[in-house]
Structures are given as C-alpha cells and as structure tokens.
Kinemage of the C-alpha trace (Angstrom):
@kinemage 1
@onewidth
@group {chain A} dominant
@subgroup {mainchain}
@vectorlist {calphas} color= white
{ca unk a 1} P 185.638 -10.318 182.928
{ca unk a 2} L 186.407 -13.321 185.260
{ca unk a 3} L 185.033 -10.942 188.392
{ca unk a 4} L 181.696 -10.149 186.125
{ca unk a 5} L 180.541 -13.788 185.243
{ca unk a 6} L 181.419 -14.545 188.847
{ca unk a 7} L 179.053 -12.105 189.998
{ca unk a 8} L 176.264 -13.650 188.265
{ca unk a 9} L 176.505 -16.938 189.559
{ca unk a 10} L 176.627 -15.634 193.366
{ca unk a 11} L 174.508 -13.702 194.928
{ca unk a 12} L 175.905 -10.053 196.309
{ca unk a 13} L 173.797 -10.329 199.603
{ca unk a 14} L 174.525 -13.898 200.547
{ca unk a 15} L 177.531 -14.512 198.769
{ca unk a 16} L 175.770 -18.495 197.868
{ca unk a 17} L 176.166 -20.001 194.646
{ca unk a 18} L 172.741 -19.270 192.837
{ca unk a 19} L 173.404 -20.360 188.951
{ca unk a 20} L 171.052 -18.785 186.578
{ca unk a 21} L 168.686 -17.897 189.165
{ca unk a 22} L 167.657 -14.156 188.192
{ca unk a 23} L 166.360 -14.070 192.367
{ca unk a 24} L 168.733 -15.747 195.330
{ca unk a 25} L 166.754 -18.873 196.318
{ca unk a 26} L 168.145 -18.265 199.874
{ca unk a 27} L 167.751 -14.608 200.409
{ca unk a 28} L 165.585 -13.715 197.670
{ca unk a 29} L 167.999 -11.002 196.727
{ca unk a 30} L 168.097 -10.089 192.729
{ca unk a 31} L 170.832 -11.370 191.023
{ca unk a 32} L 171.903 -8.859 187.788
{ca unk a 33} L 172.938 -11.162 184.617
{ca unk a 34} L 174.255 -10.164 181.299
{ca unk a 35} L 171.939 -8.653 178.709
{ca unk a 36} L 173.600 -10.980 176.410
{ca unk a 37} L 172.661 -14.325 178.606
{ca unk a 38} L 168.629 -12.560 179.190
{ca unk a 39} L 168.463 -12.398 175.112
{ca unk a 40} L 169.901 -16.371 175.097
{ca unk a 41} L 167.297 -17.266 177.247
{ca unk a 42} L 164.273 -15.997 176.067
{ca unk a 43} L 165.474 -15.862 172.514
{ca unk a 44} L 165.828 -19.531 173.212
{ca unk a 45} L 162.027 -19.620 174.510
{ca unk a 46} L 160.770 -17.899 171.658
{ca unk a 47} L 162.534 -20.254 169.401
{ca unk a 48} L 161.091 -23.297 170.965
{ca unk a 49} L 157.843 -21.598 171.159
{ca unk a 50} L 157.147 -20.592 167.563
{ca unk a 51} L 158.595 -24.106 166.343
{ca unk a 52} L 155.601 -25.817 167.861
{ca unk a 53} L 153.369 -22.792 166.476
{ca unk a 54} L 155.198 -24.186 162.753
{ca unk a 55} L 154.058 -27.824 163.620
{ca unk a 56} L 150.476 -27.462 164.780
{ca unk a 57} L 150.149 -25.176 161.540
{ca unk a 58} L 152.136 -28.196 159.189
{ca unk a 59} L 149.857 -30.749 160.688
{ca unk a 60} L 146.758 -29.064 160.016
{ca unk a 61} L 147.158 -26.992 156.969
{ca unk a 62} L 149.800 -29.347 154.850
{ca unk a 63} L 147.967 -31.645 152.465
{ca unk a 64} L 148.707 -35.463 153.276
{ca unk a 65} L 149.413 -37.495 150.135
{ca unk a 66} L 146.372 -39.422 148.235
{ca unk a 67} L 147.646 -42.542 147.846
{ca unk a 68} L 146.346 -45.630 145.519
{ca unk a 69} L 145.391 -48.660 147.258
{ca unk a 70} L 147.054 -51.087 144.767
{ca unk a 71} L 150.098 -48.475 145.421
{ca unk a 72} L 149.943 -49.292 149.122
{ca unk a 73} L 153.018 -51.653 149.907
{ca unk a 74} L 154.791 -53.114 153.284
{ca unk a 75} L 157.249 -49.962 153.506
{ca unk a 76} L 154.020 -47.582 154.019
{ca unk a 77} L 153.080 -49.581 157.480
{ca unk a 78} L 152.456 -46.399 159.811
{ca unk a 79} L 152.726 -44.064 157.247
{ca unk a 80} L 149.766 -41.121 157.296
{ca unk a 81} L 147.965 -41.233 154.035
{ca unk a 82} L 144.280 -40.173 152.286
{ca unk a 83} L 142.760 -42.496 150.298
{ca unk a 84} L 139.662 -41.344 147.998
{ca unk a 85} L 137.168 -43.331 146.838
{ca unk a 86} L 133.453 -44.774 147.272
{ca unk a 87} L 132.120 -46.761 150.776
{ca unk a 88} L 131.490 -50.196 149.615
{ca unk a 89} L 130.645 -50.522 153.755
{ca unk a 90} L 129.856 -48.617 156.441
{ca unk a 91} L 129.114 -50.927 160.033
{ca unk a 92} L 129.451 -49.812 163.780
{ca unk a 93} L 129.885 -52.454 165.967
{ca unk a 94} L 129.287 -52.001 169.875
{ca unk a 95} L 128.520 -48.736 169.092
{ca unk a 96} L 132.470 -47.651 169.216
{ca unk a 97} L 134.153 -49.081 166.367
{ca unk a 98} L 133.446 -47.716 162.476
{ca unk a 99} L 134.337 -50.803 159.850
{ca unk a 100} L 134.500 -48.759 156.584
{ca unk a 101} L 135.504 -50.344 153.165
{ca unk a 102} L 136.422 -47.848 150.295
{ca unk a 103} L 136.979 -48.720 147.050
{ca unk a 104} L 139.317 -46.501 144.418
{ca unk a 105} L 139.221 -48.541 141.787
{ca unk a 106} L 142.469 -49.885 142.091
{ca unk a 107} L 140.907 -52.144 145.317
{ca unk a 108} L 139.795 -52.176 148.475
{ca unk a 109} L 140.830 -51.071 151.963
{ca unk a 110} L 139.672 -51.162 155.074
{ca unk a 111} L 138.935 -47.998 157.465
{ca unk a 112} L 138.431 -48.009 161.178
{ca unk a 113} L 137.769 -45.660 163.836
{ca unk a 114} L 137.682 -46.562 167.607
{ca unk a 115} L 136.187 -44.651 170.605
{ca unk a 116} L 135.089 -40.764 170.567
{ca unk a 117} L 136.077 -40.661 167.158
{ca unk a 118} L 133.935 -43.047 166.224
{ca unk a 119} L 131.017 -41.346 168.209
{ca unk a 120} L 132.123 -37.731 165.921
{ca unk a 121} L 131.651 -39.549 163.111
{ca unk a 122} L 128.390 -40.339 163.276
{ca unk a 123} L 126.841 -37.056 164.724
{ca unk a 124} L 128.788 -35.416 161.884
{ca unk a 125} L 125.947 -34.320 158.861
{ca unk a 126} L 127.213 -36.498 156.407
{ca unk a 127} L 128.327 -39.670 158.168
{ca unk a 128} L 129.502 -42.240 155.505
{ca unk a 129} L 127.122 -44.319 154.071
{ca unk a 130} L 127.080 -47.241 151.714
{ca unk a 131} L 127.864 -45.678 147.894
{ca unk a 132} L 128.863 -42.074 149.108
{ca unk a 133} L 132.110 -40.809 148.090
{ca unk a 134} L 135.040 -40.695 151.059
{ca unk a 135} L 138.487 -38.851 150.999
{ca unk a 136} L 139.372 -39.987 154.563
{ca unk a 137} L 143.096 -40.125 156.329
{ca unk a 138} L 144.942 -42.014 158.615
{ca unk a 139} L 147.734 -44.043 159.641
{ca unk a 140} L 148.757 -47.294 157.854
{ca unk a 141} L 148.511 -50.458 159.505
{ca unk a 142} L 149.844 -53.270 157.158
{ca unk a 143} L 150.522 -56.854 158.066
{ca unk a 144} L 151.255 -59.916 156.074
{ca unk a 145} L 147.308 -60.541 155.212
{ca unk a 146} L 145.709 -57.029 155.481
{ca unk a 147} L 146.136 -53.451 154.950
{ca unk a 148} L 144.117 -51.097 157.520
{ca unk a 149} L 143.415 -47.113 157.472
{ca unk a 150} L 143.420 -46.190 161.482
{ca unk a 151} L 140.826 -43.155 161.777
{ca unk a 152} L 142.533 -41.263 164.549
{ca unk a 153} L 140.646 -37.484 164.273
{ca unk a 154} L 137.319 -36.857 162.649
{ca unk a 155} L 138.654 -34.052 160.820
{ca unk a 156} L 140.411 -36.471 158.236
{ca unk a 157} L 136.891 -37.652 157.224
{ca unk a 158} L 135.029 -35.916 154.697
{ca unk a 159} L 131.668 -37.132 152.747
{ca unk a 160} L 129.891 -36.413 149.633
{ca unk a 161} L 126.579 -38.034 149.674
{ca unk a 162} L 125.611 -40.311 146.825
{ca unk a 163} L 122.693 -38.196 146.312
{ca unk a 164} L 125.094 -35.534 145.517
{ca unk a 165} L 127.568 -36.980 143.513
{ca unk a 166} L 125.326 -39.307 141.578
{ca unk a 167} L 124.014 -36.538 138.885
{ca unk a 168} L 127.872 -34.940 138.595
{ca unk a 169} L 129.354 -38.396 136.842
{ca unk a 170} L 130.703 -37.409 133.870
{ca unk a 171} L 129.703 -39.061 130.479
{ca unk a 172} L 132.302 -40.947 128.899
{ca unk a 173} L 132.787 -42.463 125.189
{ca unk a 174} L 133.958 -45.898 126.164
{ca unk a 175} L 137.443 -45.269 123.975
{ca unk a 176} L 138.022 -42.311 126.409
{ca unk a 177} L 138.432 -44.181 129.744
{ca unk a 178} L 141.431 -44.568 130.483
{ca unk a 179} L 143.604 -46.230 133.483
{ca unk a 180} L 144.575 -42.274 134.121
{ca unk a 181} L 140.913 -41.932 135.131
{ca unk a 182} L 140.914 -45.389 137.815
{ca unk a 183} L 139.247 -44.416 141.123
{ca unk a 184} L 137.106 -42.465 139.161
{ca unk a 185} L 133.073 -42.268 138.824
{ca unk a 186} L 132.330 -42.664 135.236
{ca unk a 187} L 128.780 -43.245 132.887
{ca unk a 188} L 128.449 -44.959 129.655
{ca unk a 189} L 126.616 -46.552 127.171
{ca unk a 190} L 127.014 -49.651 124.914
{ca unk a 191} L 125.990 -52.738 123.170
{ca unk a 192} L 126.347 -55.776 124.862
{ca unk a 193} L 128.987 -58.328 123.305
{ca unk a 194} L 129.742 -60.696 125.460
{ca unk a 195} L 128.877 -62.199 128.941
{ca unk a 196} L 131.002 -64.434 131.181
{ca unk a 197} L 130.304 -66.045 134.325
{ca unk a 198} L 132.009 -65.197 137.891
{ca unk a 199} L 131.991 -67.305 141.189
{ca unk a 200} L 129.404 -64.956 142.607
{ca unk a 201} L 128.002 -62.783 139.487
{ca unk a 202} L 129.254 -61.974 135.728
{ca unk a 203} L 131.169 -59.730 133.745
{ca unk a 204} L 129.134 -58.244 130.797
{ca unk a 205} L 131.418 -56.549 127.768
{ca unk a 206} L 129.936 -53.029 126.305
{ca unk a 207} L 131.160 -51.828 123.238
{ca unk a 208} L 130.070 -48.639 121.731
{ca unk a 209} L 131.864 -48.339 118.258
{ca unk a 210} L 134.721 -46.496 120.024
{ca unk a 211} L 135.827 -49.591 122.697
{ca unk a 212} L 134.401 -51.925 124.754
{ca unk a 213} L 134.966 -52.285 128.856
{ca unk a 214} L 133.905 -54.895 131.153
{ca unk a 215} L 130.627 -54.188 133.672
{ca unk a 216} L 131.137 -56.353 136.571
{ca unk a 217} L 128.008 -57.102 138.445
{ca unk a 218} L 127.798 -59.356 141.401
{ca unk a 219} L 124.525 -62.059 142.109
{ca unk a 220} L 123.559 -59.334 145.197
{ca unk a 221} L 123.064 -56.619 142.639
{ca unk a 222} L 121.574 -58.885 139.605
{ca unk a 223} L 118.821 -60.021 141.652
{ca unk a 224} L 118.033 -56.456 142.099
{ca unk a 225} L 118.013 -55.502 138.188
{ca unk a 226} L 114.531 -54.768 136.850
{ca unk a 227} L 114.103 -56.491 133.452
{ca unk a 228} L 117.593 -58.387 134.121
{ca unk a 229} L 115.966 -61.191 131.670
{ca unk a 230} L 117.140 -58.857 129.348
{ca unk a 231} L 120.769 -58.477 129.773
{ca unk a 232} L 121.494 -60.606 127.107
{ca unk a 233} L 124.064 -60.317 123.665
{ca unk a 234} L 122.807 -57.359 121.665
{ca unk a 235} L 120.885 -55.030 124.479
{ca unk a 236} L 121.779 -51.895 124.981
{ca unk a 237} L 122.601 -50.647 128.487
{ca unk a 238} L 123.791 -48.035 130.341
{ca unk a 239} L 125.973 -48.015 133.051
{ca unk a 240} L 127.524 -45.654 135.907
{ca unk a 241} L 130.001 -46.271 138.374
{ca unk a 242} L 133.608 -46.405 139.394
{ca unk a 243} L 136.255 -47.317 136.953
{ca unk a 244} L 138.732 -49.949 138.125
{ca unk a 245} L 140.996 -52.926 136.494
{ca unk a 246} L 141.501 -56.229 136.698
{ca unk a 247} L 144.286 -58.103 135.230
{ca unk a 248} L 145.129 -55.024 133.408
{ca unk a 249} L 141.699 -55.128 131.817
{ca unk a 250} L 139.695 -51.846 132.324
{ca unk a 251} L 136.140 -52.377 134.134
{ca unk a 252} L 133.512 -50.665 135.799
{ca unk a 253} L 132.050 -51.687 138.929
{ca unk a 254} L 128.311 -50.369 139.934
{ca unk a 255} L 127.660 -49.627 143.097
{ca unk a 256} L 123.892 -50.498 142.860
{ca unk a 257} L 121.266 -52.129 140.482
{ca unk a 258} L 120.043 -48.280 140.332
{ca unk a 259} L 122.911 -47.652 138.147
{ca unk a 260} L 122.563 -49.796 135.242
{ca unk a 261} L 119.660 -49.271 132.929
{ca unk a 262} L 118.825 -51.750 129.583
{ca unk a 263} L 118.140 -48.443 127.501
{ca unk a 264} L 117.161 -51.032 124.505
{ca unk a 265} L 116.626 -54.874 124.972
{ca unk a 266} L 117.428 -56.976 121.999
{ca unk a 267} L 115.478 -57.078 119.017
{ca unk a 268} L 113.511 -60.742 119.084
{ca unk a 269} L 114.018 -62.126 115.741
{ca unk a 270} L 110.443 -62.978 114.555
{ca unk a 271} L 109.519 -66.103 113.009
{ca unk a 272} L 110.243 -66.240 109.511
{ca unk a 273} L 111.754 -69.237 106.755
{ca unk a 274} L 115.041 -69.483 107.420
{ca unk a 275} L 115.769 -68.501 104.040
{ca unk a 276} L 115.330 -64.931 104.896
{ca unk a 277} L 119.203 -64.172 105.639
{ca unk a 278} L 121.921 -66.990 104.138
{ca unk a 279} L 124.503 -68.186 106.626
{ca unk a 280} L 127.854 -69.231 105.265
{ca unk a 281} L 129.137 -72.469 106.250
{ca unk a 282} L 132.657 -72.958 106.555
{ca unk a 283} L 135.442 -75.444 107.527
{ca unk a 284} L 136.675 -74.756 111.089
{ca unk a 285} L 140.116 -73.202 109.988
{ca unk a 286} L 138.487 -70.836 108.117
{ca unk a 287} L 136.753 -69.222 110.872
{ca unk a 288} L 139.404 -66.383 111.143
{ca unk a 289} L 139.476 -63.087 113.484
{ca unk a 290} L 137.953 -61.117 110.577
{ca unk a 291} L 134.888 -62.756 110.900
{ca unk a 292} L 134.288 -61.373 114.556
{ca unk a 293} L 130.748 -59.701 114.515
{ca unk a 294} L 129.622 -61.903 112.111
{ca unk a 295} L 127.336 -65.015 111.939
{ca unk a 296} L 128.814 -68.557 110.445
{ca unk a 297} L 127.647 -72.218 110.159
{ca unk a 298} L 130.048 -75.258 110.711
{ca unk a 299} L 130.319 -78.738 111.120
{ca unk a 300} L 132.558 -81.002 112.949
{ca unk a 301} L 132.911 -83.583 116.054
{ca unk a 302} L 132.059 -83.266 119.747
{ca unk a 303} L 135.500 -83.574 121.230
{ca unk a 304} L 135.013 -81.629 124.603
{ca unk a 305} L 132.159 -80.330 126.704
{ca unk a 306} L 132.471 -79.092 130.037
{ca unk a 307} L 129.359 -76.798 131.639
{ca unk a 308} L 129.854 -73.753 133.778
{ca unk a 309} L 127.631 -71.388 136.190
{ca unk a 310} L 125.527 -69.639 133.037
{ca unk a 311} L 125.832 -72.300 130.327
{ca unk a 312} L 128.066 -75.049 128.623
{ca unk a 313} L 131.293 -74.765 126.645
{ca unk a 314} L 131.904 -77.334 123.754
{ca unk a 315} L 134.699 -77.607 121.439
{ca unk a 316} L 133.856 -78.779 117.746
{ca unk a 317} L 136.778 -80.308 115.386
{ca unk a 318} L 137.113 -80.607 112.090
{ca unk a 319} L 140.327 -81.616 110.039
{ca unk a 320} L 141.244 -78.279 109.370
{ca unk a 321} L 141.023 -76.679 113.426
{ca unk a 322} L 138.881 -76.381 116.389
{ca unk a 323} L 136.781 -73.634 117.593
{ca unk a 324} L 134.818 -72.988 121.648
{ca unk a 325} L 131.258 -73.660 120.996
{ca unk a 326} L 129.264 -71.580 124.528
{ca unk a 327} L 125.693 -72.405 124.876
{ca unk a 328} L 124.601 -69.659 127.424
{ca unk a 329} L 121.924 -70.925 130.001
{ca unk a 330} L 118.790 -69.358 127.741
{ca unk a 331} L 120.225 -71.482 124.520
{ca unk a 332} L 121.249 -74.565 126.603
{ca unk a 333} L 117.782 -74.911 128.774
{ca unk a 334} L 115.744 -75.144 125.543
{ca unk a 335} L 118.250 -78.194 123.878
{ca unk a 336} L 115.918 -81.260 123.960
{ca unk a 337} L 118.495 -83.763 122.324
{ca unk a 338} L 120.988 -84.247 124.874
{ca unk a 339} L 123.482 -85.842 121.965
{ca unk a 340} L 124.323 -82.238 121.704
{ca unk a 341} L 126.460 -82.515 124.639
{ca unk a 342} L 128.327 -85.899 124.417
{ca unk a 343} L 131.556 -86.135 123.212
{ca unk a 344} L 132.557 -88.129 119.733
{ca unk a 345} L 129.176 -87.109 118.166
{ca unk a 346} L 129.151 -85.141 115.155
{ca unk a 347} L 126.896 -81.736 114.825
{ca unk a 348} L 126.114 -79.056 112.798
{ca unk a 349} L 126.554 -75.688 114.420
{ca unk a 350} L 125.684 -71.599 114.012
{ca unk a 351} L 126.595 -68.672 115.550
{ca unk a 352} L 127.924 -64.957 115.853
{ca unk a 353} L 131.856 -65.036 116.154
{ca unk a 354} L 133.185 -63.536 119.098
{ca unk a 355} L 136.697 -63.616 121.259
{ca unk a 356} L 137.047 -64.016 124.513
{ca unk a 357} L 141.373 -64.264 125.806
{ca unk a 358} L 142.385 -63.911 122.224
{ca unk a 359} L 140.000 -66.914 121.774
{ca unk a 360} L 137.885 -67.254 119.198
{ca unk a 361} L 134.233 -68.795 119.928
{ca unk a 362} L 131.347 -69.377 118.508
{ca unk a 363} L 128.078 -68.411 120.034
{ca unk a 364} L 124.879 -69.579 119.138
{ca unk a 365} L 121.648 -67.224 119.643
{ca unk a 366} L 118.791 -70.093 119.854
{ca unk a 367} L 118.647 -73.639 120.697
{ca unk a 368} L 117.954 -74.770 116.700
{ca unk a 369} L 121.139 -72.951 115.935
{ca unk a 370} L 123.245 -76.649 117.264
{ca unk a 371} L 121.630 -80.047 116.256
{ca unk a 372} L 123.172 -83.917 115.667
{ca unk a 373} L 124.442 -84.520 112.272
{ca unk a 374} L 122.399 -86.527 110.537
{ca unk a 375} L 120.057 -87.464 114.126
C-alpha cells in the first residue's frame, strides 16, 4: 500500500517528486493515480460547481421579503428588502443618480440608483413616475437621521403606471378599511364632518354611516381642487388613494387633486324666519356626547380665544362647564363685531356639536349664529 501511494507522488520516468500532478512537470511523463483520488477531485469540482449553479438560481428566483417602512428599524442596515408602494418622487440628477420617494402607507422612504443602473432605469418602458405604483428592492442603508433603499440591479424595479392602476382601486365602505389594508390604494365616499388645519394643508373627516377616516390634503394639491370653495361641513366627496395612519388614526392620502371629487356640495340654507326650525338652548354642562350631530344654542363668557391657519377657536363658560367654540375662516371673515373675539365678554352662541380628541365643540355654520349678549 505504502509502495502504491508512493508511486503516485513520483514520477516512474524521472523518479522527481510530482504531487498530484496527473503529467511529470519535468519530463512530461503520465503519472497513474488512484481511481479513488480522480473521483475526490472532480467529485470535489462538481460539488463546488453546482453550489454556485444553487446560488445564482437562490438569488434570482427566491422572493426577497416586502417589508413595511414603519417596520424598518436600525438592525435591518444592509439588509436586502422590497418595499411596495406609490412614487411620491421621481428626480435624476446629473443624469446618473435616481432620487425616488415611495410611500406604503406606513411612511416614506427614500430610493436611489447610481450609474448604469440608473441609465436602465430610464430606457426601461415604464420608468417610475410621480403616482405610479413601485415594488422595487435593494439594500438597506440606515443611519441615525435617514433610512435609504440602494438600487443596485434594474431587475429589482418594477412599475405599474398610474394610468393602469388608477381604474383597479377597489371601492371601500369606510367601516371596512382597516390597518390590515395600510399601503393599500383604496376609494370612498362620505359626508364631510369635520375639517382641521395642518402646517401646510388640512385634514378633512368623511363619514359614511358605517365610519369616518381622515383625507389629508396638502396646500400643493388644494390649490389644484376645482370647486375647493366647496369642501366645506356637509359636502359630499369622494376620494381615492393610499390608506395610511397617523397616530394610530386611519387616513387616506391622495396622490393628486384628480382624485378627490365634491360628488354633492352642501345644501345653502335659503333665507327664511328663523322660526322655521327651533334650536334648543341649553346650559353648557348639558351639552353632552349624545348631542353630537345635532344643532344647540348657548350662552356664556368669552374666557379664551386663540386663532389658527383656517379660523379661530374660543372657549365659552358658563357655571355649569365650558365648551370649544371654532369659527372656521368662511364664518369668522363675515363677523363685523369684533367683541366676538375678546375675552370677558359675554355671547350668545349656535352650532352643530361635533368632537374633535374626545373634545366636544361647538361649530357654528354662519356668522349670525355668535353675537354679544345684550350688544
């Protein structure tokens, strides 16, 4: 045995050490070896070979994880992820680098693409737009003040236009959204309840018997609103776009004016005696969460005002409680006594009851619906 391994470690011709040379390196004589040691190595070959056959097919076929962006946490930095959602912007710079901002619903991340990827991109049919739908990969880069998707191959890119997408979006009762369905495209249709300002736009409420959900729409988009005089308590709208939340409050954010319609603007009330429909006056306290939807007189004393972006907030006092008086810009502008507004005089106030943060407030719907006590 000792005489056979010898012999395949030195050549017969030369008698030189050649190793696992199958042909002398000196004489070029052929060395015999073991049929066990030929099936080692190639075996060994074929092993290594059809490993990186497994990979290539792993990275190409295997699905990488859709993540949520509010999911996305320090731990994930240079992890390989999709995230699917709609391009709230879509910039080259220099003509090399793709700034890309997709929005699930959860949030919003930003996507980037350098170089010849970059340049793929945008020869592909579809290249991302602003509103089309994205389910795009790549690698995570996270630091303390911003989370980044690194684009590193075209084929993790793919686009639906908006066109396309647009007449698919479901129709939703508002009671049937649910967070299950954040990230994705929704429509409905409601009554207008309530509308708060926000540093750059405003949140309208919907409510259509079965819930209500918060339409965010920013100043960009308001400007662009046909009719927009219109959005106003009591209108009817409709609305399409992705579902989202903020502080655990269910929204929907459009993506364009396009995509919300005032399918019925409220009803003016004409003019008629004010005896035509009796408004109960009561004492503060009495103004109870079972009144919500409902219109009620009071009386008490100026003891706070403050104005905001869209109108003016006052708080009225009596002995028995205190309730948010808000005078929305289209109510406020058309106040001519300004005693309204200053604190320690007494007034005489109607409005629907509404709640806003497990508030209650009362909002009036014209500017003779307020006036001085007694002025």
């Amino acid at each position: 045995m000792e005489r056979e391994r010898k012999e395949e470690v030195i050549c017969p011709s030369c008698g030189r050490f050649v190793g696992a040379h199958l042909v002398c390196p000196y004489c070029r004589t052929r060395v015999p070896k073991r049929m066990s040691v030929m099936l080692f190595k190639y075996g060994a070959l074929a092993v290594a070979f059809l490993g990186l056959v497994l990979l290539y097919l792993a990275v190409r076929v295997v699905k990488i994880p859709v993540v949520k962006v509010k999911d996305i946490t320090e731990t994930m930095n240079f992890a390989y992820v999709r995230v699917v959602g709609t391009v709230e912007r879509a910039d080259v710079y220099e003509r090399d680098t793709l700034y890309l901002t997709v929005d699930d619903g959860t949030g919003s991340i930003s996507a980037r693409s350098h170089g010849k990827v970059t340049e793929e991109i945008m020869r592909m049919d579809n290249p991302p737009r602003l509103g089309d739908r994205i389910d795009v990969g790549g690698t995570l880069n996270i630091t303390e003040d911003k989370k980044v998707l690194l684009i590193q191959t075209p084929d993790r890119v793919k686009v639906t236009p908006r066109e396309e997408w647009i007449g698919k979006i479901p129709t939703f009762k508002i009671g049937d959204i649910t967070r299950s369905k954040m990230g994705e495209l929704a429509r409905c249709q409601g009554e207008i309840t309530n509308i708060r300002p926000l540093k750059k736009g405003r949140t309208l409420t919907i409510d259509d018997g079965s819930g209500s959900i918060d339409v965010v729409i920013w100043d960009t988009d308001y400007e662009k609103i046909p009719n927009r005089e219109a959005l106003q308590p009591h209108a009817q709208i409709s609305v399409q776009g992705v579902i989202g939340s903020f502080r655990d409050k269910l929204q929907i954010k459009p993506l364009s004016p396009e995509e919300i319609k005032i399918t019925r603007a409220r009803e003016e009330v004409a003019v008629a005696p004010p005896i035509a429909v009796r408004v109960p006056t009561l004492a503060v306290g009495q103004i109870t969460k079972d009144r919500i939807g409902q219109t009620v007189g009071c009386q008490g004393t100026v003891t706070q005002y403050k104005p905001f972006a869209k109108g003016a907030m006052l708080v009225v006092s009596d002995e028995t409680g205190r309730i948010v008086v808000v005078l929305w810009d289209k109510v406020k502008d058309q106040i001519t006594d300004h005693r309204i507004f200053t604190v320690g005089n007494r007034v005489s106030v109607r409005g629907k009851v509404e709640i806003y943060r497990e508030q209650l407030q009362l909002v009036p719907q014209a500017a003779d619906d307020i006036a001085v006590k007694g002025g």
